[in-house]
DRENGU-649170 format. One line per 10 residues: number of its first residue (from 1); their letters; for each residue x, y, z of N, C-alpha, C. Coordinates in steps of 0.1 Angstrom, whole numbers, plus 2048, in hexadecimal, padded with zeros to 3 digits. Layout:
BEGIN
NUM> A> X:Y:Z:X:Y:Z:X:Y:Z ~ ...
end
This chain:
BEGIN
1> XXXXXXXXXX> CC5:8DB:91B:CCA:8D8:90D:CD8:8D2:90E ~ CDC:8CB:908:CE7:8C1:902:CF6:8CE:900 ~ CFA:8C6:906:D08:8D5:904:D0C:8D0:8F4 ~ D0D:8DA:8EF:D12:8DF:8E1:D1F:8D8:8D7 ~ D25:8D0:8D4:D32:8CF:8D3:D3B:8D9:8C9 ~ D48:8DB:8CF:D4E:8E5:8C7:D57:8DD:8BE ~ D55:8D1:8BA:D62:8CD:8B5:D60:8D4:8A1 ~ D6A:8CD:89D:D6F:8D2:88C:D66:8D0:889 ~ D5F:8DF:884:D53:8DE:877:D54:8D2:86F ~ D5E:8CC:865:D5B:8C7:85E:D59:8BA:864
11> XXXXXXXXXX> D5A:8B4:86E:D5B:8A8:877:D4B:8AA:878 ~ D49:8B8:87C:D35:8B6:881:D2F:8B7:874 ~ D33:8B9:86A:D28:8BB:860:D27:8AB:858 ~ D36:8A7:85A:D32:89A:857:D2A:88C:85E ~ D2C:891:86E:D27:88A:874:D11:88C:873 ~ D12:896:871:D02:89D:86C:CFC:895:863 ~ CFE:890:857:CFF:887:849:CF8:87A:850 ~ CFD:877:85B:CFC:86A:85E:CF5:861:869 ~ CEC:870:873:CE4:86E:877:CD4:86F:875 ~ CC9:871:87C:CBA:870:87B:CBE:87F:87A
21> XXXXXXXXXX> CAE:883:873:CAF:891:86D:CA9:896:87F ~ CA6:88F:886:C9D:894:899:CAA:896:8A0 ~ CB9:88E:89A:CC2:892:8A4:CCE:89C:8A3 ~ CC8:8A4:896:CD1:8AF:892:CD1:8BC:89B ~ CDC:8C2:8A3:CDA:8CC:8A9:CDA:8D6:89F ~ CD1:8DC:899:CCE:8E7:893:CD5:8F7:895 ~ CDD:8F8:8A0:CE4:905:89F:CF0:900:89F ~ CF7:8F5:8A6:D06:8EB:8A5:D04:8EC:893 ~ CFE:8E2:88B:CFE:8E3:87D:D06:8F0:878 ~ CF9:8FC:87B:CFF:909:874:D05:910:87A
31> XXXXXXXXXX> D0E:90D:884:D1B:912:887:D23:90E:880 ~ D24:900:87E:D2C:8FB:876:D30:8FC:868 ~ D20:8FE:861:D25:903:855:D2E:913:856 ~ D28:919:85A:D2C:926:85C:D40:923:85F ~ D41:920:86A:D4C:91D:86D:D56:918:85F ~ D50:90E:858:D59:90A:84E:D5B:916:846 ~ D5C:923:845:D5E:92C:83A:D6A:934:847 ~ D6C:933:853:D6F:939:85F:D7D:92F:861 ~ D89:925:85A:D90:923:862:D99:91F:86E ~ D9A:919:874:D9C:920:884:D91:923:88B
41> XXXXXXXXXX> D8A:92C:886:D82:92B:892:D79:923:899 ~ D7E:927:8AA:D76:920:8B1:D67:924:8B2 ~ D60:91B:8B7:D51:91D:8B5:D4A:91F:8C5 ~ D57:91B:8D1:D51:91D:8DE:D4A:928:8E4 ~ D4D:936:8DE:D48:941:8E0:D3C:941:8DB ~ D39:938:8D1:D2A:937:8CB:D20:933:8D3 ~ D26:923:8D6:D1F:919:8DC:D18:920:8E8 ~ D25:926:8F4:D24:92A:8FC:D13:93A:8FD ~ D17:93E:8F4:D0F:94A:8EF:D00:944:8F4 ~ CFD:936:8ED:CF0:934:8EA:CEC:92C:8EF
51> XXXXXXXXXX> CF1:928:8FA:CF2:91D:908:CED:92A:911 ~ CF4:939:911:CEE:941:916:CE7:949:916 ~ CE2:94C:907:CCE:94B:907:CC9:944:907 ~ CC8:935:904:CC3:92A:90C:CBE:92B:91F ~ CC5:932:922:CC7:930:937:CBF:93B:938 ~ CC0:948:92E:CBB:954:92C:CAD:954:92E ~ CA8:94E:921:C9A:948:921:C97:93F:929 ~ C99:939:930:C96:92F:93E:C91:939:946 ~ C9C:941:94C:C99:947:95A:C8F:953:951 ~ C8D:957:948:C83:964:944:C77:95A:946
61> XXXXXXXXXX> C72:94F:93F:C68:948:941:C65:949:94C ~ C6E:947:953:C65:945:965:C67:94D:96B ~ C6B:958:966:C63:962:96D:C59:968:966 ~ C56:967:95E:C48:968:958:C40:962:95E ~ C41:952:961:C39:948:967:C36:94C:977 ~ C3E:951:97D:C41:956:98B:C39:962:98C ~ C36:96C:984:C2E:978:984:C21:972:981 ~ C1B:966:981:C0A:968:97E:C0B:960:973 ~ C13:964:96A:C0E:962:95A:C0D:954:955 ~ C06:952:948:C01:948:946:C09:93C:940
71> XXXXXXXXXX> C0C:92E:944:C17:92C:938:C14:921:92C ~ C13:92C:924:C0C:929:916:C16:92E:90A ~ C12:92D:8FA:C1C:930:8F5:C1F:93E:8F6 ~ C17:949:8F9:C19:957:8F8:C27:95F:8FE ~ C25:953:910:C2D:953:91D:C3F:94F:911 ~ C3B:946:90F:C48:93F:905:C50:94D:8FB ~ C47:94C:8F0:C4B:957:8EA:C4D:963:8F0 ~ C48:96B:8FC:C50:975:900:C5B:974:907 ~ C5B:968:90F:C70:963:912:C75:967:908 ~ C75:95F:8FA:C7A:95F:8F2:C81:96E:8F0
81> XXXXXXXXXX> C74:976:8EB:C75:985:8E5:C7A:990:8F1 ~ C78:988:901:C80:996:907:C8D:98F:903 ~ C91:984:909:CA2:981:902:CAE:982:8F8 ~ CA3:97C:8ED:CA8:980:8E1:CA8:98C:8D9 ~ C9D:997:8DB:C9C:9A2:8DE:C9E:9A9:8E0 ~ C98:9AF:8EA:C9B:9B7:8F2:CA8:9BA:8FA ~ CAB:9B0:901:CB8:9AD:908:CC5:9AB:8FC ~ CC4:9A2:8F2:CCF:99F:8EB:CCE:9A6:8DB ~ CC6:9AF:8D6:CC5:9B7:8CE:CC3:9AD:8C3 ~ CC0:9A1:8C1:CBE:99C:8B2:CB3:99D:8AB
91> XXXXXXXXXX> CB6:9A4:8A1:CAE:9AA:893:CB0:9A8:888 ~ CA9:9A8:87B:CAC:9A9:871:CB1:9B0:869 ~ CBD:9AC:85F:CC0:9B9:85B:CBA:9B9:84C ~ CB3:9C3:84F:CAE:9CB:842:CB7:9D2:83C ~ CBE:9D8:840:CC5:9E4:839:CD0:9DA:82C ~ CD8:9D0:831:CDC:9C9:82A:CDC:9BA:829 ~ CD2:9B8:828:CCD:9AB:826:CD4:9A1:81D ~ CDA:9A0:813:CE1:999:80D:CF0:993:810 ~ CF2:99E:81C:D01:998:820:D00:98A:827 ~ D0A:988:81F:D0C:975:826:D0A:973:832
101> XXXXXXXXXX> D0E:97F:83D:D0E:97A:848:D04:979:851 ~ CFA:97C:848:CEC:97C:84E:CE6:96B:84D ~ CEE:969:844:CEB:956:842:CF3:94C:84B ~ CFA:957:856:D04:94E:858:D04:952:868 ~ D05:944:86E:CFD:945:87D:D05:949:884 ~ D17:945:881:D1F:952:886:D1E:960:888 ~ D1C:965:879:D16:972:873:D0D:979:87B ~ D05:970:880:CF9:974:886:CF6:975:890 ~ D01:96D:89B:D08:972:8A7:D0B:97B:8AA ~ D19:97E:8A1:D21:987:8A6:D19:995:89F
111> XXXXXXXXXX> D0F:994:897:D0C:9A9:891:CFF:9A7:897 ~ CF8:99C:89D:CEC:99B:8A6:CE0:9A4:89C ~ CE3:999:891:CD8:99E:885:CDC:994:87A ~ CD3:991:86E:CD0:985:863:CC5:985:860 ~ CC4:97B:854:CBA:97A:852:CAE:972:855 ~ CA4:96D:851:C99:967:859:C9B:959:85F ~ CA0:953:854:CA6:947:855:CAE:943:860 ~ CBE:949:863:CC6:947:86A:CC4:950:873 ~ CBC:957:879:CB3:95E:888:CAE:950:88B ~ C9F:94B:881:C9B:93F:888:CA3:937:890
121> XXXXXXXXXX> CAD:931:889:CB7:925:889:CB8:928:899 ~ CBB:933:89B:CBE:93B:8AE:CB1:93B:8B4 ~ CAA:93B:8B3:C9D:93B:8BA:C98:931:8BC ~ C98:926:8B0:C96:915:8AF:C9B:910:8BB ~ CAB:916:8B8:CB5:908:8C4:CB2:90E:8D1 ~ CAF:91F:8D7:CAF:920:8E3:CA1:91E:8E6 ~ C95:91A:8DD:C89:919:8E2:C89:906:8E6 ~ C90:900:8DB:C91:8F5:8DF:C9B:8EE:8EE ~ CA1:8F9:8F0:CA7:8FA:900:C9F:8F9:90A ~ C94:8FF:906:C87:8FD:914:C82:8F1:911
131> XXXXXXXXXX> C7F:8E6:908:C79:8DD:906:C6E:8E2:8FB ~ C6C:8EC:8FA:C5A:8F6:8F2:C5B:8EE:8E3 ~ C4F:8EC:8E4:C4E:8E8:8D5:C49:8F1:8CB ~ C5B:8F3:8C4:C5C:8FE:8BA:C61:8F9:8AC ~ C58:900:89D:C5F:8FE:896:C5E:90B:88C ~ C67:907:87E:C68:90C:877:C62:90C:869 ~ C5E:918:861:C52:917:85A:C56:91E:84C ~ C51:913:841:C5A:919:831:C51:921:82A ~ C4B:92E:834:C44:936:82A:C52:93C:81D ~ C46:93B:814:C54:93E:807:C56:94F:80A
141> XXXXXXXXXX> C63:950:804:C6B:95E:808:C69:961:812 ~ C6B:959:81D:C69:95F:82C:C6D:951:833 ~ C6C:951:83E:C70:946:84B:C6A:94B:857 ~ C63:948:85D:C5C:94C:868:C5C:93C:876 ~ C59:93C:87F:C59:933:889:C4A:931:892 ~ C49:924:893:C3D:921:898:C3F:91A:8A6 ~ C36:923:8B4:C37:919:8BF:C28:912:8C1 ~ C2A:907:8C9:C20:8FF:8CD:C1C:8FC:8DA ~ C14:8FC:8DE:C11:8F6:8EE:C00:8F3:8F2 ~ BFE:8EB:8F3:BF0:8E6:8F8:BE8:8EC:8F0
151> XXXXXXXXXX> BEA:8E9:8E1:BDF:8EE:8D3:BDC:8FA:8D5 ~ BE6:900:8DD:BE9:912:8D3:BF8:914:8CC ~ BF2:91C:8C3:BFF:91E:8B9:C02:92D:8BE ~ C0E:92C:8B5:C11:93C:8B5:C1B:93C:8A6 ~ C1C:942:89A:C2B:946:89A:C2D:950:896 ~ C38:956:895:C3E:960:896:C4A:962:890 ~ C50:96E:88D:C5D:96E:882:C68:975:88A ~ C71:96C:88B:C7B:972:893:C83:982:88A ~ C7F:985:87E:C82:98C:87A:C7D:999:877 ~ C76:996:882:C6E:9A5:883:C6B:9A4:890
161> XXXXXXXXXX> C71:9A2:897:C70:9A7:8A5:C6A:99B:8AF ~ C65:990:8A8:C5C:987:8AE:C4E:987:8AC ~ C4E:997:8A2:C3F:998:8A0:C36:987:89B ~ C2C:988:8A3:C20:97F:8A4:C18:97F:895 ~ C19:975:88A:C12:977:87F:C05:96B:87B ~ BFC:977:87C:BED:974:87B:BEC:96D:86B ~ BE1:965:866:BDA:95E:858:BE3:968:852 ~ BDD:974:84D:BDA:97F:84A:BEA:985:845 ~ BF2:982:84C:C04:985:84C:C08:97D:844 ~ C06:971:848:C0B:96B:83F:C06:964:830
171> XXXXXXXXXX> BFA:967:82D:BF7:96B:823:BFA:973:822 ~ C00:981:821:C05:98B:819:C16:986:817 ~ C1D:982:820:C2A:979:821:C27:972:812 ~ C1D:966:80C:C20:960:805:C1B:968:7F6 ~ C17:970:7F9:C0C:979:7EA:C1C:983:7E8 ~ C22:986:7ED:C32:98E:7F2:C3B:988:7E5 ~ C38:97B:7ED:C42:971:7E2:C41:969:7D4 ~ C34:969:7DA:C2D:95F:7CA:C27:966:7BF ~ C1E:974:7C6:C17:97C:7BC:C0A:97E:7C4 ~ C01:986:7C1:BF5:987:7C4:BEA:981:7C4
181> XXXXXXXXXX> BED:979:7BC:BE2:965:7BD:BE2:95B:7C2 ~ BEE:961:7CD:BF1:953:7D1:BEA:956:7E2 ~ BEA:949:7E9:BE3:945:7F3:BE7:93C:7FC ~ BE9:93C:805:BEF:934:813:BEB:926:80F ~ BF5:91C:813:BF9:90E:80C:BF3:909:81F ~ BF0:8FD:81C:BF5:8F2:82D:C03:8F1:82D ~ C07:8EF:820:C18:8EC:820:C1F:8F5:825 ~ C1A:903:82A:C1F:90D:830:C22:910:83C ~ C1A:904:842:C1B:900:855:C1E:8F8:859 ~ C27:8F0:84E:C2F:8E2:852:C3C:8E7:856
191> XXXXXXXXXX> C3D:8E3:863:C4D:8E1:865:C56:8DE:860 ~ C60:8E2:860:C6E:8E2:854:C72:8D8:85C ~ C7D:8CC:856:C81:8C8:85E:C92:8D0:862 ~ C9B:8CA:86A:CA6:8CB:86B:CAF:8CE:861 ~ CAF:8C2:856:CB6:8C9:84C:CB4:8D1:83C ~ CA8:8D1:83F:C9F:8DA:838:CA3:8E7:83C ~ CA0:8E9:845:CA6:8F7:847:CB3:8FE:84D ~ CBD:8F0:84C:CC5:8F3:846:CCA:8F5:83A ~ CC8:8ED:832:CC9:8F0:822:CC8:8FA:81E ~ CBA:900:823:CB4:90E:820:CBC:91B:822
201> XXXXXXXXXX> CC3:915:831:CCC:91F:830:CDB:922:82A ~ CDB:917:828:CE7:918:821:CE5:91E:811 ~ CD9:917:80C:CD3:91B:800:CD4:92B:7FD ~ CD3:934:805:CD3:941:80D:CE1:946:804 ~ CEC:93C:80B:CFA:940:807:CFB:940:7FC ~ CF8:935:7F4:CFA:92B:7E8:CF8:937:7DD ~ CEA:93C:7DF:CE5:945:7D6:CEB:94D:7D5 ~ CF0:957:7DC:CF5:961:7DB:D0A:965:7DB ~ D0D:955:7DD:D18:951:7D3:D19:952:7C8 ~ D0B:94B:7C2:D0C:949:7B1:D09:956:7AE
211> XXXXXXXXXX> CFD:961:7B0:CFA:96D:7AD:D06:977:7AD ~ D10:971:7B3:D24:978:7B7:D25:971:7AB ~ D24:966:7A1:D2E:960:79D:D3C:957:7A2 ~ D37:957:7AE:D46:950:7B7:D40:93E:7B6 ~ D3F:93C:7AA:D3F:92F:7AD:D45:924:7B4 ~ D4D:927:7B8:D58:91A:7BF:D50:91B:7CA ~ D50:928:7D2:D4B:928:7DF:D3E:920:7E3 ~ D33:927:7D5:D26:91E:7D0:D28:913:7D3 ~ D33:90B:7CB:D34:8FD:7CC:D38:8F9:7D9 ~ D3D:8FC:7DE:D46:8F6:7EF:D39:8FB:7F8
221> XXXXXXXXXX> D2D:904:7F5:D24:904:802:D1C:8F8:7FD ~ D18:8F8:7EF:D15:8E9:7ED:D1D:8DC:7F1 ~ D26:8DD:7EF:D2C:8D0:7FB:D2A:8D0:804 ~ D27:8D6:80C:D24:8DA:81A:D13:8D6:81F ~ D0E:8DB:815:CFE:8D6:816:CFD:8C6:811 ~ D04:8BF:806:D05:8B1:804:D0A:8A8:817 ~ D11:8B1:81A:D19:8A8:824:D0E:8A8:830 ~ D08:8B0:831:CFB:8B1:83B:CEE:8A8:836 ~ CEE:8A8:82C:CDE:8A4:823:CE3:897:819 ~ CED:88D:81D:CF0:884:813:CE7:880:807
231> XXXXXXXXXX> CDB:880:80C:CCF:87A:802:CCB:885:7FE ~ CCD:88F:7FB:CC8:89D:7F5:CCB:89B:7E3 ~ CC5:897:7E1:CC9:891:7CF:CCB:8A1:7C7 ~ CC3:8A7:7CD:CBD:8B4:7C4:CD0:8BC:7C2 ~ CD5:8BA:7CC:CE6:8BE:7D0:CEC:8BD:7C6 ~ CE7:8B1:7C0:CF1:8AC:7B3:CF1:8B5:7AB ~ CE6:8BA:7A4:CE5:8C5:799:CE9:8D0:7A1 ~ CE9:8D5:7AA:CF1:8DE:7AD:D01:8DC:7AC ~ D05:8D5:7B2:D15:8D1:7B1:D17:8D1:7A0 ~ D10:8C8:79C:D0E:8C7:78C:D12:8D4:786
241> XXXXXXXXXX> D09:8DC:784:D0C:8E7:77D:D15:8F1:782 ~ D15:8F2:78F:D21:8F8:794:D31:8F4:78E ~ D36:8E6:792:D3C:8E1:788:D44:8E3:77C ~ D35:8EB:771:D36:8EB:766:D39:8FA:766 ~ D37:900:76C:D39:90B:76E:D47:90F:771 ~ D4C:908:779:D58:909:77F:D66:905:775 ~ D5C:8FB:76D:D67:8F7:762:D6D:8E8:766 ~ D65:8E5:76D:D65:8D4:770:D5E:8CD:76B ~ D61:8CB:75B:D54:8C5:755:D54:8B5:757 ~ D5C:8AF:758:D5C:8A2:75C:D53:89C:766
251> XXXXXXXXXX> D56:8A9:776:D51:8A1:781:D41:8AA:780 ~ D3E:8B5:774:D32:8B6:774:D2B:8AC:76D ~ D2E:8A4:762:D24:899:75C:D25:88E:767 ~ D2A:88D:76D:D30:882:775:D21:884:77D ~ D1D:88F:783:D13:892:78F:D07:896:788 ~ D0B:89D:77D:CFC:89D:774:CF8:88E:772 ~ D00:889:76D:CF8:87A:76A:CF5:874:779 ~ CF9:878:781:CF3:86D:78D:CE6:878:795 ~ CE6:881:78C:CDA:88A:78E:CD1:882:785 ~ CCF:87D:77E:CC8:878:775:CC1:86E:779
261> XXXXXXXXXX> CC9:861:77A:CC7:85C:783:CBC:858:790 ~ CBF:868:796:CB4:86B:79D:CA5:86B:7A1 ~ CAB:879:79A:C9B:881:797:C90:87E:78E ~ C84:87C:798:C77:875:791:C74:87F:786 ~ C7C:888:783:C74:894:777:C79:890:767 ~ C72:888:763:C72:88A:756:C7A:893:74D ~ C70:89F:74C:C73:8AB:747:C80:8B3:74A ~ C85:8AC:759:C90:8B2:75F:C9D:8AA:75C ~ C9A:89D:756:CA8:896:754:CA9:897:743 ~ C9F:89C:73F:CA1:89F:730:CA8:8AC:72C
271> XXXXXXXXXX> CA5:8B2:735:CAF:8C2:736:CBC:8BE:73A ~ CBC:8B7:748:CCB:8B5:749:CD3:8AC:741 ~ CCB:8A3:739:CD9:89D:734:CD8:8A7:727 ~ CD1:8B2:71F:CD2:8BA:714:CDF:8C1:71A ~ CDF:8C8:726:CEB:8CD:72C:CF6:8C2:72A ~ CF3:8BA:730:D05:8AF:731:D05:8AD:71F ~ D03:8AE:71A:D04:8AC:70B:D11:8B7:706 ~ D06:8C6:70E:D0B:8D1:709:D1B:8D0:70E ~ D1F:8CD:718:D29:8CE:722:D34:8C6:719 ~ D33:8B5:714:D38:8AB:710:D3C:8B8:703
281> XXXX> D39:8BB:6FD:D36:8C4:6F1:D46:8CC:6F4 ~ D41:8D0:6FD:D4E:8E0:702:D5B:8D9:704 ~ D59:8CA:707:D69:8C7:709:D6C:8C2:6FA ~ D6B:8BE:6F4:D6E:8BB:6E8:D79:8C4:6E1
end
């Protein structure tokens, strides 16, 4: 695997904006975001961290391979789960799930617990250390990870231990979130890309800023996710209404209208400009 760079968060987040979504290192990213709320700090202790479950999982694989065993995805995933596991204690935390720093890949270093999302993010980059073809999977209210190897699948939720989830799981995973009528999508075994699930996780933050009422903060993780996702249009109405929120009505019509702009929704630009109306209204 590609050594890590430690330089200034905001130097990597901008440099992220501007590459292919295939050459985003996916745990460098969310260090970085993380890091931008962290001043000063350095991120070498990180890098270093996950360079050394990366070497972790190497030598466990082969000795797996070395005892008999078969190397298929099962062989894969239990490297993973003695390492990250067993050996390194990462779990999910249930008990307080809403704390930020379960979203936050620092966070989730240092208390070796988070949520589903930023567990994956750790599992992605050190599974992608072996070369294994691993990804990440947008069951709704959940995140779970999928490996591949010679047309067997496997996936599994880093947030519960690595448990292995059958049809059957995750159909209750999506009936969990949507309601009792609902039913497993194809769109639910597509790979996320890079900054998809980034966003996602940031989205994580975002939410539970606004649910604080700390808009500003809202707004500045939204800058953060624009500066990774430049063509993320959907940003705009978030920045937008944040904005308006914050009491920046200027630079909120300013972004509402280039939300407009945008978005193929009808229905959706008819609501937002009824809002910029409202707004135009309030400075008066």
């Amino acid at each position: 695997m590609r050594r890590m760079s430690s330089a200034d968060p905001q130097v990597m987040l901008e440099s992220v904006g501007q590459v292919e979504d295939t050459d985003i290192n996916l745990a460098q990213t969310a260090l970085a975001l993380a890091a931008a709320e962290r001043p000063g700090l350095s991120l070498e202790r990180y890098i270093n961290h996950i360079e050394k479950l990366s070497k972790d999982v190497a030598a466990r694989h082969a000795e797996l391979l070395d005892g008999d065993t078969e190397d298929n995805v099962e062989t894969q995933l239990a490297a993973l789960k003695d390492v990250l596991v067993d050996k390194h204690g990462y779990r999910g935390d249930e008990e307080d799930y809403d704390n930020l720093e379960n979203a936050s890949l620092i966070g989730v270093i240092d208390r070796g617990k988070g949520m589903p999302i930023a567990l994956s993010v750790l599992y992605i980059q050190v599974a992608r250390g072996q070369g294994w073809d691993v990804a990440g999977l947008n069951i709704p209210g959940h995140f779970v990870c999928r490996l591949q190897k010679d047309g067997q699948i496997v996936i599994f939720d880093p947030f519960d231990d690595c448990n292995v989830l059958q049809a059957s799981d995750m159909r209750q995973l999506v009936k969990k979130a949507l309601g009792e009528h609902a039913e497993l999508s194809s769109d639910y075994h597509e790979a996320m890309s890079n900054r998809d699930i980034l966003i996602r996780l940031q989205n994580n933050i975002k939410l539970r800023q606004i649910e604080a009422e700390d808009y500003e903060a809202a707004l500045k993780t939204v800058e953060q996710m624009s500066m990774i996702a430049p063509d993320e249009y959907r940003l705009l109405l978030d920045a937008g209404v944040l904005y308006a929120r914050t009491g920046e009505s200027r630079q909120a019509i300013d972004l509402l209208e280039a939300y407009i702009d945008k978005t193929p929704d009808a229905s959706d630009r008819h609501d937002i400009a009824i809002f910029i109306q409202q707004i135009r209204e309030s400075m008066d």
